[in-house]
N, C-alpha and C positions, 0 to 999 in steps of 0.2 A: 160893193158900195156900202153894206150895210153892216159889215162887219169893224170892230172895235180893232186901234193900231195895235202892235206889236210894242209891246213896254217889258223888257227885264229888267231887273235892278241886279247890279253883280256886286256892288259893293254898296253898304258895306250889310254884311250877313245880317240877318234877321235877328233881333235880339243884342245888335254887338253892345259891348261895352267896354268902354274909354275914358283915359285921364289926358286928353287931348280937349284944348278947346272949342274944335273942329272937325269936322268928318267929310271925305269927300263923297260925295254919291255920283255912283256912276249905273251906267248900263247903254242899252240898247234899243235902238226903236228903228223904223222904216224912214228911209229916205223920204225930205218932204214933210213927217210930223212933225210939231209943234212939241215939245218940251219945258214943263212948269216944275220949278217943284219950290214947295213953301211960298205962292203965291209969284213966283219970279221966273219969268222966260229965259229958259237956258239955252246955251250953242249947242247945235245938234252938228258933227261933221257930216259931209257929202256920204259918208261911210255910213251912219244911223249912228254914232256914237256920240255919251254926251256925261261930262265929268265937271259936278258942282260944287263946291263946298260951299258950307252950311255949318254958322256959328250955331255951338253949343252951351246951353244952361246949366247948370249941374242939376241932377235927377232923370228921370225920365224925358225926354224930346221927343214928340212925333213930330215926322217927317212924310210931307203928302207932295207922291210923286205924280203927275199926271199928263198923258201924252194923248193931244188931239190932232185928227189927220186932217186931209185937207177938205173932208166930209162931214166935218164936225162932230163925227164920233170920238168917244173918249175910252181911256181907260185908267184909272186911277187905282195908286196903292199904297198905301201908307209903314212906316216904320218907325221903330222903338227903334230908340238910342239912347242907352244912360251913360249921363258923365257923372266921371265921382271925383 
């Protein structure tokens, strides 16, 4: 109960960069968590999976991932996306 959900981000790589106005974020988490990213409750499937996109600025974008369970523990992670 007192442990922090399960959050991967599989896409997109740490560091990516893109001449796309867009970026999808995806990853993984436990049945039942709650999935946010950039302030916005995402669909998580029955499966744990969950695939956002997220308008980009040109330069540098953080992107803040964050998955809380049904225990209101969290775990958050953020990422770098530059667009050029």
């Amino acid at each position: 109960f007192t442990t922090e959900p399960l959050l991967v981000i599989t896409e997109p790589a740490p560091d990516f960069i893109t001449d796309q106005k867009n970026v999808h974020v995806k990853g993984k988490t436990e049945r039942g968590t709650q999935v946010i990213v950039n302030n916005k409750t995402t669909f998580v499937t029955p499966e744990g999976t969950f695939n956002e996109e997220v308008a980009l600025q040109n330069g540098v974008n953080k992107i803040t991932v964050k998955a809380v369970n049904r225990f209101n523990k969290e775990k958050q992670e953020e990422l770098s996306v530059e667009a050029t």
